[in-house]
N, C-alpha and C positions, 0 to 999 in steps of 0.2 A: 390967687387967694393967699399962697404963703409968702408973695413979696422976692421971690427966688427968678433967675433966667433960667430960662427953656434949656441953654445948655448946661447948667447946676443937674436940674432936673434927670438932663439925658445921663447925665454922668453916674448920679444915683442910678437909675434904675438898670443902666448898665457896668454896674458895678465896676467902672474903672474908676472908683471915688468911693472911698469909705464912707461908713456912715454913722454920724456919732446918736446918740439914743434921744439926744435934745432934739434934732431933726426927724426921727421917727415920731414919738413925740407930736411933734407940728405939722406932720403928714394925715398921722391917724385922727387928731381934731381937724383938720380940714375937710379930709372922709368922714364924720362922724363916724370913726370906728370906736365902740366904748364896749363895756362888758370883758367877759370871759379874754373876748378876741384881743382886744387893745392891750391885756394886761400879756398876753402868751409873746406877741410881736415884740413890745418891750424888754419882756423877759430872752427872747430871743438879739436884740440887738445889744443889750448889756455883756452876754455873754459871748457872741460873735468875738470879740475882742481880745476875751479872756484864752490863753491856748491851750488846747486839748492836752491830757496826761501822757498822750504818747509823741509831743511836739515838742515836749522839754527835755533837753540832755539829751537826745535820743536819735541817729540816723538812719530811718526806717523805707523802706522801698514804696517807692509812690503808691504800685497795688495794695500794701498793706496796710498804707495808710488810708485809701478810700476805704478798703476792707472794713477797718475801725471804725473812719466816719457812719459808713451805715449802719452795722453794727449798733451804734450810738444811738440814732437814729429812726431805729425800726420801730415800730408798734408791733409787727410780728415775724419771725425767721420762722421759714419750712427750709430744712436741710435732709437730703435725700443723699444718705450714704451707705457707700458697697464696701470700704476696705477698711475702715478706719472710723472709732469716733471720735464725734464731731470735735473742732476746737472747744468750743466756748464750755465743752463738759469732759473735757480730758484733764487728769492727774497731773502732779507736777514728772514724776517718775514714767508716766506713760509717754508721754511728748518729748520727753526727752530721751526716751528709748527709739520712739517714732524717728525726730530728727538728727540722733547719733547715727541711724543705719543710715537713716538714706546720705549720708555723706556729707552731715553738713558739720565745720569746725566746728571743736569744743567751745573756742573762745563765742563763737554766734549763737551755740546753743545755749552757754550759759547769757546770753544778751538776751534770746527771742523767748524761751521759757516762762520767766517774768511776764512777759508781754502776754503772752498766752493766758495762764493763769489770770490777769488785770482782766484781760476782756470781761471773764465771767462776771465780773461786776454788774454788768446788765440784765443777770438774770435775780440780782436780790435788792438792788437798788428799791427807791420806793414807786415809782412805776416802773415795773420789771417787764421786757421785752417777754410776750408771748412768745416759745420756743417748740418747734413742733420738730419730733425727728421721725425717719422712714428708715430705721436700719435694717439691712441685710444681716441674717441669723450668720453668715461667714463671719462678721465683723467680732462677734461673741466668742467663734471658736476659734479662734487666731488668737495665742497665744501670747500677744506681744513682751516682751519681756521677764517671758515665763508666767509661772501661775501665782504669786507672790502681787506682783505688779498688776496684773489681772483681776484677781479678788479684789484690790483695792480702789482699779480705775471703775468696776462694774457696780461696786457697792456704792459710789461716788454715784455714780449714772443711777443708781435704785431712789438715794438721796433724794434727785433732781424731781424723780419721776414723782415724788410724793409731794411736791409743791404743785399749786393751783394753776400755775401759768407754764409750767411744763410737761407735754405730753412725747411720751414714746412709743413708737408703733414698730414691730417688728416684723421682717417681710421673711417669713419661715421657709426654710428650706422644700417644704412637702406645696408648696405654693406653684412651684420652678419656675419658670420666666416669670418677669414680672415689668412694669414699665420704668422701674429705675436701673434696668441695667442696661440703659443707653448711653448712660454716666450720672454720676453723683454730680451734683447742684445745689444752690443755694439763694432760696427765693425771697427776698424782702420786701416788706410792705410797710409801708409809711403813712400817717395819718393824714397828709396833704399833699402827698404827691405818688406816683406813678409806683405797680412796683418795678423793679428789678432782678437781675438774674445772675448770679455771681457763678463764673467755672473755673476752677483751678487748676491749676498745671502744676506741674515738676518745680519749677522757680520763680513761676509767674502766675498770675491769673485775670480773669478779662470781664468784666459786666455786659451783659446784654438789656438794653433798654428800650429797642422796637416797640412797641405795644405790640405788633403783629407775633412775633418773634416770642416774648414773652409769655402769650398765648398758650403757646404749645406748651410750654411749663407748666402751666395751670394748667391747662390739661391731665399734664404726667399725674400732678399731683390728687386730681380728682379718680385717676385711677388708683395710685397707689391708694388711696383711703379706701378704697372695696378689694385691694387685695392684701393687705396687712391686717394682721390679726389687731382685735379690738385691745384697748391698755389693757383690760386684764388678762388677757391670756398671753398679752405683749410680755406682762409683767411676770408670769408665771415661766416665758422662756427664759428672762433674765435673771428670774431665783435660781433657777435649775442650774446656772451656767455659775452664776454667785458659786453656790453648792459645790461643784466640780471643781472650782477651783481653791475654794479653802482646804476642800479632801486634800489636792495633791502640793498647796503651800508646804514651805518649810517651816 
């Protein structure tokens, strides 16, 4: 139908051949793919092209780089965390408190900080990634950078919680076990494809894409939802915690 050989063909669809938008284009009239769908696809190969904001100027570690791709990419993040919160709603002052201790150089921290803070973009862009967190009440009373730093990263986080497309749930103390303290995770879901399952490490981190495997995450996550307190009383641990810490700022 499009006048193409079979090996043109094979090369596209196994992407060891770029693909310019005139040939999508002549793919999707041959499929009669029209509407909604033809115009997303388009819209998708125009930008292919174009490089991502963390691709320019920038030497960034392969995991961190998928990190962002998905990131980019989600329609919705469940992140389930025990020590720390999450990137994409941390302060410039708090992450940087964060990755001074754990021992990473000044000169990287003032690199990856920036980068930190950009992510957020995703959540006010104009389709904003639905962001869903499962914090542990320890992550609140951890002091990180004293109480200064503290009021400000938590007020930030109160900010988030008042937007439509972010929800905060908080896994309280008086709860005691609960199913996210098998480790912190980070689950993403995609409008067309599969989700996935991001774990972090110390200087690295690793996706899990099993459908099997992934599973069990969804799982965690359908328990944490009956054991974390509902947003407003979510919200009412994290005024409290606000509160204490503007008492003991300077």
């Amino acid at each position: 139908m499009l006048g193409w050989s079979e090996a043109k063909v094979s090369r596209l669809e196994t992407a060891r051949r770029g693909i310019h938008v005139e040939s999508v284009e002549a793919i999707l009239t041959a499929l009669k793919v029209n509407g909604s769908e033809r115009d997303r696809l388009i819209k998708l190969a125009r930008e292919i092209r174009e490089p991502a904001w963390w691709e320019v100027g920038r030497d960034i570690p392969e995991q961190l780089t998928a990190l962002l791709d998905a990131e980019q990419r989600a329609k919705r993040i469940t992140s389930v965390q025990l020590n720390l919160i999450p990137g994409v709603l941390q302060t410039e002052e708090y992450a940087r408190e964060i990755m001074t201790l754990s021992g990473v150089d000044a000169a990287d921290v003032d690199e990856r900080v920036p980068i930190r803070l950009k992510r957020q973009a995703i959540l006010t862009r104009s389709n904003p990634v639905e962001l869903r967190v499962f914090v542990d009440e320890a992550v609140f009373a951890r002091p990180v950078g004293g109480a200064d730093v503290m009021a400000e990263q938590l007020r930030h986080v109160q900010s988030a919680s008042r937007t439509e497309n972010v929800e905060i749930r908080v896994l309280p103390r008086s709860v005691g076990a609960h199913a996210g303290l098998s480790g912190a995770f980070v689950l993403f879901e995609f409008e067309r494809s599969r989700p996935v399952v991001y774990i972090e490490a110390r200087r690295s981190g690793a996706f899990i894409d099993s459908p099997d495997d992934v599973e069990l995450f969804l799982d965690s996550v359908g328990l944490l939802e009956s054991q974390a307190s509902d947003s407003a009383s979510s919200g009412a641990i994290l005024d409290s915690y606000v509160l204490k810490y503007e008492s003991e700022a300077t």
